[in-house]
N, C-alpha and C positions, 0 to 999 in steps of 0.2 A: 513322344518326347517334346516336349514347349523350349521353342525357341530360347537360346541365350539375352537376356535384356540388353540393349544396348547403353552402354556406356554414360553418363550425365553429361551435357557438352559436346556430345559426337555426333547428336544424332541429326539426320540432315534435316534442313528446312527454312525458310528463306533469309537470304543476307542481310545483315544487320541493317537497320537503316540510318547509319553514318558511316564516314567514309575514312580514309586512316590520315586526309587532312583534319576532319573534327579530332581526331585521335590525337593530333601533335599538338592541334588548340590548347586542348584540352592537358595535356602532359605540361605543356609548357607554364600553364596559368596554375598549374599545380605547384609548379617550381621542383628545381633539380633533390633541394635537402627532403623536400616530404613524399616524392615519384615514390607510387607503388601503384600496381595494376588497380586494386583495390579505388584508393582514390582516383582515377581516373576513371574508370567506370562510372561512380558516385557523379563524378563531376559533367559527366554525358545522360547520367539518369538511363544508365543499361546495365541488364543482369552479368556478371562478371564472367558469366558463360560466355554471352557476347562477343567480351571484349576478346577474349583468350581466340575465339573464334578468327581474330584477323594481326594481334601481336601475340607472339606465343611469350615471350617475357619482359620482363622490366627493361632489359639490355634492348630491347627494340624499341620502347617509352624514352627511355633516352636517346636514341640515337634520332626517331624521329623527331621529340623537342629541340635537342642541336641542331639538325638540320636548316626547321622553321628559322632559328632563333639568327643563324647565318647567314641565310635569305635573306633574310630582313635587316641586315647589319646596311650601313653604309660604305660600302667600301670604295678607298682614292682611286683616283685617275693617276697614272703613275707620271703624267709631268715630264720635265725635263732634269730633276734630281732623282738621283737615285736614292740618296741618303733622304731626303724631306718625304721619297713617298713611302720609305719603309717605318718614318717616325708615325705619320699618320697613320699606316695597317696598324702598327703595334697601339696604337691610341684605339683603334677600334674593337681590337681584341682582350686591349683592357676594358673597355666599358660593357663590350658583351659577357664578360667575367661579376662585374659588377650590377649589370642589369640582370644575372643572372646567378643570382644564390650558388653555389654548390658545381659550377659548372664545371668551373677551371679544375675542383679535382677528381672531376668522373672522367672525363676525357679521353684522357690516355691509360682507360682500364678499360675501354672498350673492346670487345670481339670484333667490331667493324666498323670502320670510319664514314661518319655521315657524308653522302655525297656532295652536298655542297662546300665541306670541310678540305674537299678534294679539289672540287673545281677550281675554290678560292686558293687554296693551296700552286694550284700548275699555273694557275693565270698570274699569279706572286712570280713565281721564279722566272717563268716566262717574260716581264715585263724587267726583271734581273738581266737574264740574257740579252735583253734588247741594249740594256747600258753597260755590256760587256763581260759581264759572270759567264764563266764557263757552268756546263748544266752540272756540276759536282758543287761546285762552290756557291751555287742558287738555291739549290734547295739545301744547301748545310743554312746557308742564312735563313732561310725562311722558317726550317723545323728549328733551326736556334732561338729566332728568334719569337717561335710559339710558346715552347718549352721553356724561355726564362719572362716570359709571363706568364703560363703556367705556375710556375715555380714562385714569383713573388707574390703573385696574388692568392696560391695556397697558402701559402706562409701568414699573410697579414690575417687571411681568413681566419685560420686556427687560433692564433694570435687574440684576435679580437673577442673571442669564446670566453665566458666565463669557468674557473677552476679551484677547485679545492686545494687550498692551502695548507700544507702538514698543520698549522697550529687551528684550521676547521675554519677555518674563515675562506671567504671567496673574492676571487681576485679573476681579472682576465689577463692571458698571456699576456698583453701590452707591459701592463702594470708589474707584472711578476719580471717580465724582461728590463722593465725600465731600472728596476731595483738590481739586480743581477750589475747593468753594466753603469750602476752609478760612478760617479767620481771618487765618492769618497770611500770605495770597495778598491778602487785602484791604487798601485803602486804610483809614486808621482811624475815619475815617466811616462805612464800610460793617460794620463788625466787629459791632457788634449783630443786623446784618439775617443777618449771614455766621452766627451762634451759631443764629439762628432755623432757619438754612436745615438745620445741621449736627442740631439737634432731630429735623427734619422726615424728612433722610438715616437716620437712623438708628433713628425711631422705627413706628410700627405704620402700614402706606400706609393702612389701613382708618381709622384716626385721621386720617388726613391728607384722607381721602375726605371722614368726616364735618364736617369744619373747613369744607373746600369745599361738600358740598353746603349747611351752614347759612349761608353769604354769598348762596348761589342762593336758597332758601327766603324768605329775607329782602326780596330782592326781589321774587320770585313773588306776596310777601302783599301787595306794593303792586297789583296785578292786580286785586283783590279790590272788589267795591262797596263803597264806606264806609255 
């Protein structure tokens, strides 16, 4: 009786020769919207056997791209403000959103959070408790304060996408938003708030970020022991 064959991909024999830092390089300079195992193998110049041989799926291409991508972030020294050094994390997490196609909304669809996601996370709240948060009220700021940049910077993303117009014409959210909340669609009551809105459609989402984080901040300071 002849042995069962074994398997394509399983069969044993020597370690790939790159490492699962070439792996994040490489994930990373691919960018989050085009990450597939596929392309990343391509992009290492390895058989896709290979690659499988050290991430088993895309969910790990990403997670280690994050990683890299946070490592490498800047992050503040927290100072003798609490509020000035939470302004700056949230600047960095914008720009890592920005420098980083597609990030802000894989994130929080992950099976497991990149470790450095974590680190920089406890070292946040930790630097919270030093100017007084209790450890409840530390990390509610800090996941809040991930999550409503998450949340803006999905938005403007999708937003800035181009889309099919019921009458076949193509238009991106912006534009299709801008018309939605013009003035002259509004009741004449509303036309002030309608001018605010048209500011906000049209001007920098990172401006629009910080508007919002400072209304959270505001409240976060009532947290505080008087």
């Amino acid at each position: 009786m002849s042995a069962t064959p074994a398997r394509p991909g399983l069969r044993p024999g020597r370690r790939p020769s790159f490492s699962l830092g070439d792996i994040a390089e490489a994930a990373l300079a691919v960018g989050f919207h085009d990450l597939t195992m596929a392309a990343v193998a391509d992009r290492l110049g390895v058989k896709h056997s290979s690659l499988y041989r050290r991430v088993p799926s895309r969910d790990d291409l990403v997670i280690a791209a994050m990683d890299l991508a946070v490592q490498r972030a800047d992050w503040p020294e927290a100072g003798s403000d609490w509020r000035a050094y939470l302004e700056e994390t949230a600047d960095v997490v914008w720009d890592l959103f920005a420098a980083n196609p597609g990030m802000a909304g894989l994130i929080r669809d992950l099976p497991r959070t990149p470790p450095s996601v974590t680190r920089v996370f406890y070292a946040t709240a930790r630097e919270l408790a030093g100017f007084g948060f209790g450890p409840q009220d530390a990390v509610l700021v800090v996941d809040t304060l991930t999550d409503l940049a998450a949340d803006v910077y999905v938005g403007w993303e999708r937003l800035s996408r181009e889309r099919v117009t019921a009458s076949g014409g193509r238009m991106t959210g912006i534009e299709q938003m801008r018309e939605s909340w013009s003035g002259e669609h509004a009741v004449p009551e509303a036309v002030p708030f309608a001018a605010v809105l048209r500011t906000i459609i049209d001007g920098d989402p990172h401006d629009w970020f910080r508007d919002k984080l400072a209304l959270f901040l505001d409240g976060a300071a009532t947290r505080l022991p008087s």
